[in-house]
Residue frames as a rotation matrix with the C-alpha (Angstrom) as fourth column:
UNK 1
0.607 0.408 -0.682 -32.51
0.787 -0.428 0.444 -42.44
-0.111 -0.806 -0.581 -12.98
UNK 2
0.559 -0.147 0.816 -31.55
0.380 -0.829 -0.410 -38.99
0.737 0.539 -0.407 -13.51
UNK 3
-0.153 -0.468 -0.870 -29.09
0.985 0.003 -0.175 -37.42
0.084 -0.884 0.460 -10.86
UNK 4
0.960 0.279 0.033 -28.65
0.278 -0.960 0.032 -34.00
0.041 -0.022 -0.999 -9.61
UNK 5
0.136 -0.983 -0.123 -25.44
0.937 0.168 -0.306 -32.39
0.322 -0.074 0.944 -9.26
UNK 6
0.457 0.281 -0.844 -24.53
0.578 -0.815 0.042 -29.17
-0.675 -0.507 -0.535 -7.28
UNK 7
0.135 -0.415 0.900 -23.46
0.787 -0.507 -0.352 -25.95
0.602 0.756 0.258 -10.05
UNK 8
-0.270 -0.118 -0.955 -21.62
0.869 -0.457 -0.189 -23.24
-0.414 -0.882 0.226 -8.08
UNK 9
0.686 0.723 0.081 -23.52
0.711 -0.641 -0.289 -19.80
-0.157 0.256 -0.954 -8.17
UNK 10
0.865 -0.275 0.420 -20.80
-0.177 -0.950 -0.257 -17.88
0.470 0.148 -0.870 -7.78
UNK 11
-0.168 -0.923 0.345 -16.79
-0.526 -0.212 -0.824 -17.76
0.834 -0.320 -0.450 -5.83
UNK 12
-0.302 0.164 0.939 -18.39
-0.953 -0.078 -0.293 -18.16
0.025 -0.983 0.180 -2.45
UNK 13
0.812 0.281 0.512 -19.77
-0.448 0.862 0.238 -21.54
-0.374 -0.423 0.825 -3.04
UNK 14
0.628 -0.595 -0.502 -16.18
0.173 0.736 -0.655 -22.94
0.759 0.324 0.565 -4.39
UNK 15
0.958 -0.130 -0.256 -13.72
0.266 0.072 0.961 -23.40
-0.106 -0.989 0.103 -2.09
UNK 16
0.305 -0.891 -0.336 -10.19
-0.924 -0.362 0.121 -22.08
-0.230 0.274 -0.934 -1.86
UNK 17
-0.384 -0.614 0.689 -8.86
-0.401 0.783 0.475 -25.86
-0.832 -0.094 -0.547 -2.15
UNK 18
0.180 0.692 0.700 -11.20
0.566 0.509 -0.648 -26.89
-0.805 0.512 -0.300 -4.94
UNK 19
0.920 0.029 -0.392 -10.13
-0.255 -0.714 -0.652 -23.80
-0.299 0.700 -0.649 -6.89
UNK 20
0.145 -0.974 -0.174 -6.39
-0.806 -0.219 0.551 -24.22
-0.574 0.060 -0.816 -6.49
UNK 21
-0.404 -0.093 0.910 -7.11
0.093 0.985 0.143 -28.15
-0.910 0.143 -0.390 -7.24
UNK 22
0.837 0.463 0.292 -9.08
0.430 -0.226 -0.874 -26.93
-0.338 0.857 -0.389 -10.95
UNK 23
0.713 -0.380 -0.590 -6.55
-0.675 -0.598 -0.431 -24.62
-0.189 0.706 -0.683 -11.91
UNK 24
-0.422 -0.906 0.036 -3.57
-0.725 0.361 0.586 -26.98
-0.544 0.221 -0.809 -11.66
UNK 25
-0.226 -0.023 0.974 -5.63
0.419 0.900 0.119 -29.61
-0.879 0.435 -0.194 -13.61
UNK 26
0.891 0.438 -0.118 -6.51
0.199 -0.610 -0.767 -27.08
-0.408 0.660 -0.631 -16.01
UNK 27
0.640 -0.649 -0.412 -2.92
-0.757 -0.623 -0.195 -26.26
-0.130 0.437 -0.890 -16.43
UNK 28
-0.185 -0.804 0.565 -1.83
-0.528 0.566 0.633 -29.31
-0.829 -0.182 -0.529 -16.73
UNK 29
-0.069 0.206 0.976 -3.84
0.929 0.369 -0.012 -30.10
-0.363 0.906 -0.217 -19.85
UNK 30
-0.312 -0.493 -0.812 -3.41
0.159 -0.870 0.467 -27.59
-0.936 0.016 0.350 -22.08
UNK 31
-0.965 -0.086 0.247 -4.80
0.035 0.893 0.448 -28.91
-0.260 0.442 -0.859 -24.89
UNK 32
-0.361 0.897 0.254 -7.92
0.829 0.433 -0.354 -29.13
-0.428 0.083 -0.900 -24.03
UNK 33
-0.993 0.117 0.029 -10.23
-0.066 -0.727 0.683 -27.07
0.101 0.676 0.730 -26.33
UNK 34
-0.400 0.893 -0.205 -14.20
-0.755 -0.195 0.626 -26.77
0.519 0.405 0.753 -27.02
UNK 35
0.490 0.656 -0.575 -16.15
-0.230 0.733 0.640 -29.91
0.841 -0.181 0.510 -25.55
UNK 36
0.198 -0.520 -0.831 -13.45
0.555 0.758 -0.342 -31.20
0.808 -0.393 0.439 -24.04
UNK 37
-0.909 -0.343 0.239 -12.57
0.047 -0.652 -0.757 -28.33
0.415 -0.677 0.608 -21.80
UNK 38
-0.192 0.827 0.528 -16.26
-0.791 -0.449 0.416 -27.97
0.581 -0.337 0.741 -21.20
UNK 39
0.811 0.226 -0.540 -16.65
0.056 0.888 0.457 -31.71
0.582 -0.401 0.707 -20.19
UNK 40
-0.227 -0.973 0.045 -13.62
0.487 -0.153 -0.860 -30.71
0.843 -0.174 0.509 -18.19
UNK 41
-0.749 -0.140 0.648 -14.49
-0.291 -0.809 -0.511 -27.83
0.596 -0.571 0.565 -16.14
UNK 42
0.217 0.891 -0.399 -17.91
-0.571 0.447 0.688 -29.31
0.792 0.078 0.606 -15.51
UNK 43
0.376 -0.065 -0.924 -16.47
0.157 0.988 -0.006 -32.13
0.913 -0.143 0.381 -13.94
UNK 44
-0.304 -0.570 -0.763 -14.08
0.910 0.064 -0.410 -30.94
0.283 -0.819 0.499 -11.68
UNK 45
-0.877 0.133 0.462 -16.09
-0.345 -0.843 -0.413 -27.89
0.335 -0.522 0.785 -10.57
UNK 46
0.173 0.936 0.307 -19.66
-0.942 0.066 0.329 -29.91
0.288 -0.346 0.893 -10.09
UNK 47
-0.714 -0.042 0.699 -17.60
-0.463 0.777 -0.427 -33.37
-0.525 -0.628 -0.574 -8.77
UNK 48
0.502 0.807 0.311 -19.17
-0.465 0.555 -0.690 -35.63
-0.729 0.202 0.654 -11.46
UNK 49
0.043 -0.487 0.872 -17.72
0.030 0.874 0.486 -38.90
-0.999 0.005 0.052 -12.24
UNK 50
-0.823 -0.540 -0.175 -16.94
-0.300 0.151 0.942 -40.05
-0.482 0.828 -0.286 -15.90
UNK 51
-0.763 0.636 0.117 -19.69
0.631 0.772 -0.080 -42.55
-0.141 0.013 -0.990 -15.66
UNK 52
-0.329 0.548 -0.769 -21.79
0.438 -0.633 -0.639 -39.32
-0.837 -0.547 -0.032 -15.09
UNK 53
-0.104 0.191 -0.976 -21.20
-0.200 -0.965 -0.168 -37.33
-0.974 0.177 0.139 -17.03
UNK 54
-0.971 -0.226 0.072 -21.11
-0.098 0.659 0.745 -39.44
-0.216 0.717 -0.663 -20.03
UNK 55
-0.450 0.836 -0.313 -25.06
0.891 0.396 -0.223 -39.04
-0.063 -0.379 -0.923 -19.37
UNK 56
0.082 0.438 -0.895 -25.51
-0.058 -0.895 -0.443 -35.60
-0.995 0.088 -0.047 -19.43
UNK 57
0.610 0.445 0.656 -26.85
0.702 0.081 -0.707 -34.22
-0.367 0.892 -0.263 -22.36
UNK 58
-0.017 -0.751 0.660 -24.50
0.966 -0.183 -0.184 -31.96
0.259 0.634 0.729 -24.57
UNK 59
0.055 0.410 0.910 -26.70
-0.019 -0.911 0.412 -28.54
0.998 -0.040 -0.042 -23.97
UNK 60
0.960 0.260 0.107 -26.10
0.038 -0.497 0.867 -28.95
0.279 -0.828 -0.487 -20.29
UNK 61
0.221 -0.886 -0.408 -22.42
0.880 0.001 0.475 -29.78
-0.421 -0.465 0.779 -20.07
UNK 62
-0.312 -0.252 0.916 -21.95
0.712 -0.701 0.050 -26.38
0.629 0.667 0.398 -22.43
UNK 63
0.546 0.837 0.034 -24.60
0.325 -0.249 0.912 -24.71
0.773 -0.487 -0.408 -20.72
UNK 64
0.994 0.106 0.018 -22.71
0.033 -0.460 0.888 -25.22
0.102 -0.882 -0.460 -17.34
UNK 65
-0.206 -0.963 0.172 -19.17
0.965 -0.171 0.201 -24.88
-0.165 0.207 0.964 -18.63
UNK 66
-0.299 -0.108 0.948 -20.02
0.342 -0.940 0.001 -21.29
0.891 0.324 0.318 -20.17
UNK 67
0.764 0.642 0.066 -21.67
0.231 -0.367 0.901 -20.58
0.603 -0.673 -0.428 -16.29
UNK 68
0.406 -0.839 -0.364 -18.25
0.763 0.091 0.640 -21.57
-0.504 -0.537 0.677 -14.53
UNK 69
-0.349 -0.750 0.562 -16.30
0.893 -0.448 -0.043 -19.90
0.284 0.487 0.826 -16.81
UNK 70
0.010 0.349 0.937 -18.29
0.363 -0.875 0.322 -16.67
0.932 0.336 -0.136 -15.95
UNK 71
0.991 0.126 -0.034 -17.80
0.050 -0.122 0.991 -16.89
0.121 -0.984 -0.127 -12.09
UNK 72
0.477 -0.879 -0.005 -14.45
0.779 0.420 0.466 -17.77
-0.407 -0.226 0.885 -12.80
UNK 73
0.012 -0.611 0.791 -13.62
0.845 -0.417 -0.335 -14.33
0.535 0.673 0.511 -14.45
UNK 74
-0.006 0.020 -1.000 -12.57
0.936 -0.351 -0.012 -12.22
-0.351 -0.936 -0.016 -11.54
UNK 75
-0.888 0.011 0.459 -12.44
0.196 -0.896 0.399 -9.17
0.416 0.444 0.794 -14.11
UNK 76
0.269 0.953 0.138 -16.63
0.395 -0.240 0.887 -9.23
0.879 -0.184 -0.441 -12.61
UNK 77
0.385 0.390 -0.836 -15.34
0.878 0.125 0.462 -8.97
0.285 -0.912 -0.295 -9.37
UNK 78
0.710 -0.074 0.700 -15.39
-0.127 -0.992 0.023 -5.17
0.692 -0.105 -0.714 -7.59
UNK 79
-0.236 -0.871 -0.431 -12.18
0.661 0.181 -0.728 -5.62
0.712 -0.456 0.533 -5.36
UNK 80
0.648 0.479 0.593 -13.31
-0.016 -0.769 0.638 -4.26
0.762 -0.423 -0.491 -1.62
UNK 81
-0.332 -0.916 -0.225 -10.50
-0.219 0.307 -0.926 -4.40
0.918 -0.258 -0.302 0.61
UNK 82
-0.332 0.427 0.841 -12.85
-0.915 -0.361 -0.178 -3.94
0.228 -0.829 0.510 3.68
UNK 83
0.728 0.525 -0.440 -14.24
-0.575 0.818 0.024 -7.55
0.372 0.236 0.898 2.81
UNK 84
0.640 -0.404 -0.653 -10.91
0.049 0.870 -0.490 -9.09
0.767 0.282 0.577 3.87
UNK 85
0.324 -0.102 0.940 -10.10
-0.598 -0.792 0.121 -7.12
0.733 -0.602 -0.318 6.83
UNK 86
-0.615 -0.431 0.660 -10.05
-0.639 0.764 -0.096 -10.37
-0.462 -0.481 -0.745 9.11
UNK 87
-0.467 -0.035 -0.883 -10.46
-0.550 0.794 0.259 -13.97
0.692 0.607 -0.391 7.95
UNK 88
0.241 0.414 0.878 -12.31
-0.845 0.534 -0.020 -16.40
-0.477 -0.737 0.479 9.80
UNK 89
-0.019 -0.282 -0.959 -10.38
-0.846 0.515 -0.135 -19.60
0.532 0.809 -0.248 9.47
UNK 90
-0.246 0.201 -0.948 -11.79
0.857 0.502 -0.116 -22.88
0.453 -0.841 -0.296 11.72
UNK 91
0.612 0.459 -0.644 -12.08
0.786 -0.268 0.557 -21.08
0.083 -0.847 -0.525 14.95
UNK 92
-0.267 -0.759 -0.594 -9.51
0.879 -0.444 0.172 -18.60
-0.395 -0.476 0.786 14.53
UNK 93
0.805 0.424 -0.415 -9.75
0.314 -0.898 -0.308 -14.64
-0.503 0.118 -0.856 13.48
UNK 94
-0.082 -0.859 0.505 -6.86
0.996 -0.047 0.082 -13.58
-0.046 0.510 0.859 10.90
UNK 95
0.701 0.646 -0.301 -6.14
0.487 -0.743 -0.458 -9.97
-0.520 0.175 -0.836 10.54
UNK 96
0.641 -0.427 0.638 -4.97
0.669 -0.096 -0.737 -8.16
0.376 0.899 0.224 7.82
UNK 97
-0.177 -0.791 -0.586 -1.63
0.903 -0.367 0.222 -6.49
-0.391 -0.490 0.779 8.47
UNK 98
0.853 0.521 -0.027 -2.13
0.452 -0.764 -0.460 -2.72
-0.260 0.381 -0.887 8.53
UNK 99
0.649 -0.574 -0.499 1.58
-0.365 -0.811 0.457 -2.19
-0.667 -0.115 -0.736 7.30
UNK 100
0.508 -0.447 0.737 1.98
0.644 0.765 0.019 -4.96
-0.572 0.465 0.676 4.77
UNK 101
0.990 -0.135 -0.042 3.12
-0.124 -0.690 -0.713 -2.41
0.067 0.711 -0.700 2.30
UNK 102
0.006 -0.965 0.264 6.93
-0.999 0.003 0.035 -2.78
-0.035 -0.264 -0.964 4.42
UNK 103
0.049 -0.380 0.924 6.76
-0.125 0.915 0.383 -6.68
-0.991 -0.134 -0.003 4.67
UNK 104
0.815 -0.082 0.574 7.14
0.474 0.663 -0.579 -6.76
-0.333 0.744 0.579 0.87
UNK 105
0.826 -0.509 -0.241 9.95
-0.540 -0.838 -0.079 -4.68
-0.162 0.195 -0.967 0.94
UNK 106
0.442 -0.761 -0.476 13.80
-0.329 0.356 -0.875 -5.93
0.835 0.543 -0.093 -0.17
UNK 107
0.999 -0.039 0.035 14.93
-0.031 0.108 0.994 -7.73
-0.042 -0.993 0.106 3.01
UNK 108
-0.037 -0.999 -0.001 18.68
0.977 -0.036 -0.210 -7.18
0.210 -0.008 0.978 2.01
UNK 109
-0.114 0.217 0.970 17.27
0.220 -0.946 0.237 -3.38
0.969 0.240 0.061 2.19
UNK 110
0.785 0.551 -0.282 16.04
0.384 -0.076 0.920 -3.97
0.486 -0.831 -0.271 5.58
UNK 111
-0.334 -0.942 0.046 18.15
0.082 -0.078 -0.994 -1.95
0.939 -0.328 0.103 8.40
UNK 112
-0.903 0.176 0.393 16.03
-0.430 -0.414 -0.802 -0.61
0.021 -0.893 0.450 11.67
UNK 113
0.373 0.842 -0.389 13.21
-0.501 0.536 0.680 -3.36
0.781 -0.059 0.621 11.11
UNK 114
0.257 0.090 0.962 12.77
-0.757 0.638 0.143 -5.86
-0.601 -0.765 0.232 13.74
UNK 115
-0.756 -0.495 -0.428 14.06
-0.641 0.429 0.636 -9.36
-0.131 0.755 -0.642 13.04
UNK 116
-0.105 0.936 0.335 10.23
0.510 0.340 -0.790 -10.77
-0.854 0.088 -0.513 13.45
UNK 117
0.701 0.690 -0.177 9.78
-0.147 -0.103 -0.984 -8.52
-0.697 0.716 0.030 10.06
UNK 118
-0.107 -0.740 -0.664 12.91
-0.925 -0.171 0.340 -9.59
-0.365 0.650 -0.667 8.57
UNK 119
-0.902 -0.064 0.426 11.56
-0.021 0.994 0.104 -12.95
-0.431 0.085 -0.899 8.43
UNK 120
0.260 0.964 0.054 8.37
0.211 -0.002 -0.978 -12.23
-0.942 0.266 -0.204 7.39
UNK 121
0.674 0.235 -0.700 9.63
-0.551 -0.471 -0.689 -10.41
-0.491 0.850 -0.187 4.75
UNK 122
-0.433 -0.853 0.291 11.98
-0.652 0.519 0.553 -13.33
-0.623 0.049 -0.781 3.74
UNK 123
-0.513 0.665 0.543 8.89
0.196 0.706 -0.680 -15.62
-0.836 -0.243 -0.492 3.65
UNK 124
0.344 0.840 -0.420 7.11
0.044 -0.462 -0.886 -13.33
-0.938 0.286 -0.196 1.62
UNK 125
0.367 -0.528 -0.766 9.64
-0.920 -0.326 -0.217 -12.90
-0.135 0.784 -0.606 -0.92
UNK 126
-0.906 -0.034 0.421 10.18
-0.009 0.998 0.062 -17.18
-0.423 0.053 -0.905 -0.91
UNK 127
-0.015 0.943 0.333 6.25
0.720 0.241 -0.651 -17.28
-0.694 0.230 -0.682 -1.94
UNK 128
0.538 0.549 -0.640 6.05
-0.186 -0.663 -0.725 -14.51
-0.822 0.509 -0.254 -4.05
UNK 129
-0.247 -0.885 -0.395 8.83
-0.697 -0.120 0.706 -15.83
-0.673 0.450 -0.588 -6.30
UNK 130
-0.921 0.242 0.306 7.26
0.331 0.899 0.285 -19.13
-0.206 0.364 -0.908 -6.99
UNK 131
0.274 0.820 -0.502 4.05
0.173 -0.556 -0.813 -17.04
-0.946 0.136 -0.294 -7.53
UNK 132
0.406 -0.186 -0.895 5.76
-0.383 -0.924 0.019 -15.07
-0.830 0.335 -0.447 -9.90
UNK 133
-0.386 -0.882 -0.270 7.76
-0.763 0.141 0.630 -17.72
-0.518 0.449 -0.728 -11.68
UNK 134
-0.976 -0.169 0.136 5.50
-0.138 0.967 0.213 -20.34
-0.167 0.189 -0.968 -11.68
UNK 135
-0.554 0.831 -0.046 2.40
-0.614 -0.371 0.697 -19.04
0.562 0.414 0.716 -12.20
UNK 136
-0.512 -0.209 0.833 1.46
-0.447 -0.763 -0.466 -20.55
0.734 -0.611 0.297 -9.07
UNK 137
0.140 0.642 0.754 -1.78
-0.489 -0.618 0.616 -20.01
0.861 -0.455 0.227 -6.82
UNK 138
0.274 -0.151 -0.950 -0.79
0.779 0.614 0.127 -22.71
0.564 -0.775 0.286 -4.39
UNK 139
-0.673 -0.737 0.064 1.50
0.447 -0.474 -0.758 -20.12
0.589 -0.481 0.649 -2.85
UNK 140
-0.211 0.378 0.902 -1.23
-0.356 -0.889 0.289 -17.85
0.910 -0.260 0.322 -2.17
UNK 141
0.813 0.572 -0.105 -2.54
0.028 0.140 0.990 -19.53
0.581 -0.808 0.098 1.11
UNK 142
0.091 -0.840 -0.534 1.25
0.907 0.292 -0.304 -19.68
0.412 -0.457 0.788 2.28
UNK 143
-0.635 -0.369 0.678 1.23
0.306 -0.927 -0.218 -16.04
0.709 0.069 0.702 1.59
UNK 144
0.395 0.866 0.308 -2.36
-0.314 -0.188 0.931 -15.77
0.863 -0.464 0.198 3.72
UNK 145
0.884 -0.021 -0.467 -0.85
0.452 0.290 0.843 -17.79
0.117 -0.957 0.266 6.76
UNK 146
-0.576 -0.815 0.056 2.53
0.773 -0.566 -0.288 -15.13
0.266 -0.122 0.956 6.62
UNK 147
-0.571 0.355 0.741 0.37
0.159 -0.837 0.523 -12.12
0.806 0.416 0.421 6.08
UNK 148
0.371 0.896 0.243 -2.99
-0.540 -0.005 0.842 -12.85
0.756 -0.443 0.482 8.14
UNK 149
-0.666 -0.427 -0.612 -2.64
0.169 0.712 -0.681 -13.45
0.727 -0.557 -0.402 11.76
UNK 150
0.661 0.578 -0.478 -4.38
0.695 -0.232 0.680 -13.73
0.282 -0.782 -0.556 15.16
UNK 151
0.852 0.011 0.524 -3.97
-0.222 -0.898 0.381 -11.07
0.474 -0.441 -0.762 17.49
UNK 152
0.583 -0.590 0.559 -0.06
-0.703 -0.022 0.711 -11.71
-0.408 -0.807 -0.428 19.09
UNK 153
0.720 -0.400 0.566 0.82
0.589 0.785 -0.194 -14.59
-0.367 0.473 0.801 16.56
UNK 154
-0.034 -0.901 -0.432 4.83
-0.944 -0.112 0.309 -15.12
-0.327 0.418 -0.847 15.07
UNK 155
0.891 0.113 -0.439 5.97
-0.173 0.980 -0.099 -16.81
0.419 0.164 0.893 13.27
UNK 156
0.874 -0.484 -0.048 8.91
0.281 0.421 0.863 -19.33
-0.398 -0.767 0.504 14.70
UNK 157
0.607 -0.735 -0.301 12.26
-0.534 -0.658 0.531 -18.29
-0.589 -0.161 -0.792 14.75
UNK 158
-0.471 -0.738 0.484 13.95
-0.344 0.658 0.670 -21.59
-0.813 0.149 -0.563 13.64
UNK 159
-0.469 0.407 -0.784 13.18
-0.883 -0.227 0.410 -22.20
-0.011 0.885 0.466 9.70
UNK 160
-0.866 0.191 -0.461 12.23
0.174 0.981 0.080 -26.18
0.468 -0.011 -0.884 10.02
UNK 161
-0.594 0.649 -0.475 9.57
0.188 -0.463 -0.866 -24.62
-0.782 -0.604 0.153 12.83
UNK 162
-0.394 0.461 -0.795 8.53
-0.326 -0.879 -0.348 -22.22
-0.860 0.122 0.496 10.70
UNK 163
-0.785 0.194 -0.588 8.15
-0.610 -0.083 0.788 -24.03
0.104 0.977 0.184 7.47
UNK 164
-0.498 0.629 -0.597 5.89
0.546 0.762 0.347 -26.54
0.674 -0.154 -0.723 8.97
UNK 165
-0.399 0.648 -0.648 4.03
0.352 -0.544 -0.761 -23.87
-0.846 -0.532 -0.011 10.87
UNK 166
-0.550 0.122 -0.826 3.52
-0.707 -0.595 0.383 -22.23
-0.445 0.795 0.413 7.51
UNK 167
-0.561 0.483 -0.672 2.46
-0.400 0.552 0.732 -25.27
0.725 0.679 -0.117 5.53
UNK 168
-0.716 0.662 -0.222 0.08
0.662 0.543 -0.516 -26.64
-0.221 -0.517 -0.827 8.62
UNK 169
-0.573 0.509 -0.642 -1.53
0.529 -0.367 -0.765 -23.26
-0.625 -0.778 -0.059 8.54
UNK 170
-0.335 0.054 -0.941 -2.05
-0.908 -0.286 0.307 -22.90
-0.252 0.957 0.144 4.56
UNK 171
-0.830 0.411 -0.377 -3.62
-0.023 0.650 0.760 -25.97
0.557 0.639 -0.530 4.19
UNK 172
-0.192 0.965 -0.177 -6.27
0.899 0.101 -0.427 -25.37
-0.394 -0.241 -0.887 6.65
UNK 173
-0.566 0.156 -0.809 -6.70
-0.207 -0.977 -0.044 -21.89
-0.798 0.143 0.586 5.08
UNK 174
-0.689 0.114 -0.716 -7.53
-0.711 0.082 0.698 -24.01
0.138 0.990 0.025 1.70
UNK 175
-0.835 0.447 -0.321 -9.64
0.454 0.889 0.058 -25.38
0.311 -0.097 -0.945 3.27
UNK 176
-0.285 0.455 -0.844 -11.56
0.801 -0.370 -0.470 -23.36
-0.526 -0.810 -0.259 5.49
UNK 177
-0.590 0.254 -0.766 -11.65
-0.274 -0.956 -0.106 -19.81
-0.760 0.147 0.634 3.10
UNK 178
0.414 0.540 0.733 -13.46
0.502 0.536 -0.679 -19.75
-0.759 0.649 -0.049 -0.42
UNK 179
-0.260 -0.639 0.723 -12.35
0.953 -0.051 0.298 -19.05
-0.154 0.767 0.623 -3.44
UNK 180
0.688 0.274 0.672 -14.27
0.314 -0.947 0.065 -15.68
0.655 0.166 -0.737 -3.84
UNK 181
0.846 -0.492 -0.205 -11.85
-0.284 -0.742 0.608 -14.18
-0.451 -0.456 -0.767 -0.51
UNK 182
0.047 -0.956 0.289 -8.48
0.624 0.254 0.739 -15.99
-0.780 0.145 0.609 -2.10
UNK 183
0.047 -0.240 0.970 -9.24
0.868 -0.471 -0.158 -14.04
0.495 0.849 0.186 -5.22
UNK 184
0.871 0.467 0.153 -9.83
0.394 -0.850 0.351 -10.96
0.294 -0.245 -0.924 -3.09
UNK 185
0.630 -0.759 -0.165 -6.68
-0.148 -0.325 0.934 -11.11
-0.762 -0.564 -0.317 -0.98
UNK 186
-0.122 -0.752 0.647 -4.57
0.914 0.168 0.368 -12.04
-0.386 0.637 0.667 -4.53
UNK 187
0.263 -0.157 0.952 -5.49
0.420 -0.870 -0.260 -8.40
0.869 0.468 -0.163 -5.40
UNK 188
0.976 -0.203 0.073 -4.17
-0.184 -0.608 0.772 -7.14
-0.112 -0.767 -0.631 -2.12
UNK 189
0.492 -0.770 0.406 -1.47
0.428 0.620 0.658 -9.12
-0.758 -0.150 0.635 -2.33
UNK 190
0.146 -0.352 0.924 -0.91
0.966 -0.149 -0.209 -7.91
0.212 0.924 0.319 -6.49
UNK 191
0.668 -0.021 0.744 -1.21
-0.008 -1.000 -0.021 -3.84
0.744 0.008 -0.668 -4.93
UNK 192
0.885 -0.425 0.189 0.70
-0.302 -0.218 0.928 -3.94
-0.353 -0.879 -0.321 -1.95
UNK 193
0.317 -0.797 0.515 3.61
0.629 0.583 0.514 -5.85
-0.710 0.161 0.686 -4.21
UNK 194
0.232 0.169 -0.958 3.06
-0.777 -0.560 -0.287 -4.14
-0.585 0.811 0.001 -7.74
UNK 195
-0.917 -0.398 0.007 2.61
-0.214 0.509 0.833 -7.14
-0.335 0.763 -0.553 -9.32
UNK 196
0.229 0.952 -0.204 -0.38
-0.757 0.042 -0.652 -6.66
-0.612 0.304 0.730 -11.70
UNK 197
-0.351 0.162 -0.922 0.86
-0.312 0.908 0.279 -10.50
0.883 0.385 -0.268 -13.25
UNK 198
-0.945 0.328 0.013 -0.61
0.159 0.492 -0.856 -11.77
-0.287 -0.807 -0.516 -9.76
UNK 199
-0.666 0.611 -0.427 -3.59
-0.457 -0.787 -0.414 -10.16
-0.590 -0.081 0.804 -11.03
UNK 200
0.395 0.656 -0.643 -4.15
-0.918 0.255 -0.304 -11.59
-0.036 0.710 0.703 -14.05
UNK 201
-0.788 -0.608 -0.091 -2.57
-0.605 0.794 -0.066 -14.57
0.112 0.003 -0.994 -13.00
UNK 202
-0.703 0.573 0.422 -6.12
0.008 0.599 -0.801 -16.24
-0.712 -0.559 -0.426 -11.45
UNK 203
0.471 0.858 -0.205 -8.09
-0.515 0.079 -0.854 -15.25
-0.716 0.508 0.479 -14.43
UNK 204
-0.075 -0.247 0.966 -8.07
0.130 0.958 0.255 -18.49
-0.989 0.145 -0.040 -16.79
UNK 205
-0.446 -0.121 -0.887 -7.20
-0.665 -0.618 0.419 -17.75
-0.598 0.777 0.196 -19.96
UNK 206
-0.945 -0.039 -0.324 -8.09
-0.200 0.852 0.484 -20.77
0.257 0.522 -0.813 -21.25
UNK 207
-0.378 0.875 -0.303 -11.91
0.832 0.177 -0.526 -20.11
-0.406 -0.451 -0.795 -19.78
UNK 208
-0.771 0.079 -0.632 -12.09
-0.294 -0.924 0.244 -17.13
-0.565 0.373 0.736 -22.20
């Protein structure tokens, strides 16, 4: 008996958790090369067992390895910032800060800021480091639940608070957005910083 399996069309049907969860297994084999990478990507982007796939013919695991790989090269995508204006995450409304430009500023620099944006910009610079160093994307949803708030949201004062406010609200974000807006906001995120390695940080080299 033949199965079906779902093949995403495009960003919007992968999720932001499902992406983040591909790249780190991607980067954790390195290795992989031809077939294998294809019988790779395959898998963990259409959620199809060993047993499965072991069944598919050759001309479709290729077939839909060379499809992923083409959704997965954000060089296609036209960056609209307007698209990311506010987030809908569960029931809540996120909006983009219309002054992020200062929350990535040097917070030893900071003098006549508020200390609500001296923490932010702490935060930001804590996530953007491991971004930067570690090539990453996990961070990014940390960076989405700093960045993107409801109307009147802070974050807590006391860091234990705050880090478990942060990581409650970045893991429903990876849940809840899709990969097509995480790639969007990682180019807001790469202009508003000047880091164009954030940029090319999401596009998989190893899916060339």
């Amino acid at each position: 008996m033949n199965k079906e399996f779902i093949v995403p069309t495009s960003l919007n049907d992968v999720s932001f958790e499902k992406y983040i969860y591909f790249h780190k297994q991607i980067k954790k084999q390195p290795q992989l090369s031809g077939l294998m990478l294809a019988v790779k990507v395959v898998q963990l982007m259409c959620d199809i067992s060993d047993a499965d796939i072991n069944n598919m013919p050759l001309s479709d695991i290729k077939n839909g390895a060379a499809h992923i790989s083409s959704i997965l090269n954000v060089s296609n995508i036209q960056y609209n910032e307007n698209e990311i204006e506010v987030l809908k995450v569960g029931e809540k409304m996120l909006y983009k800060p219309k002054d992020a430009f200062r929350l990535f500023a040097d917070p030893k620099k900071l003098g006549h800021e508020t200390l609500g944006t001296f923490v932010d910009c702490m935060n930001i610079h804590k996530y953007m480091a491991q971004l930067d160093k570690g090539n990453d994307i996990s961070a990014i949803p940390y960076l989405i639940a700093i960045l993107f708030r409801e109307k009147g949201e802070f974050l807590p004062i006391s860091e234990n608070e705050r880090d478990y406010y942060i990581h409650k609200k970045a893991k429903l974000i990876e849940k809840e957005l899709t990969a097509y807006q995480a790639v969007l906001v990682s180019f807001f995120l790469a202009i508003q910083s000047k880091a164009s390695k954030l940029v090319t940080l999401i596009y998989l080299e190893s899916l060339k």
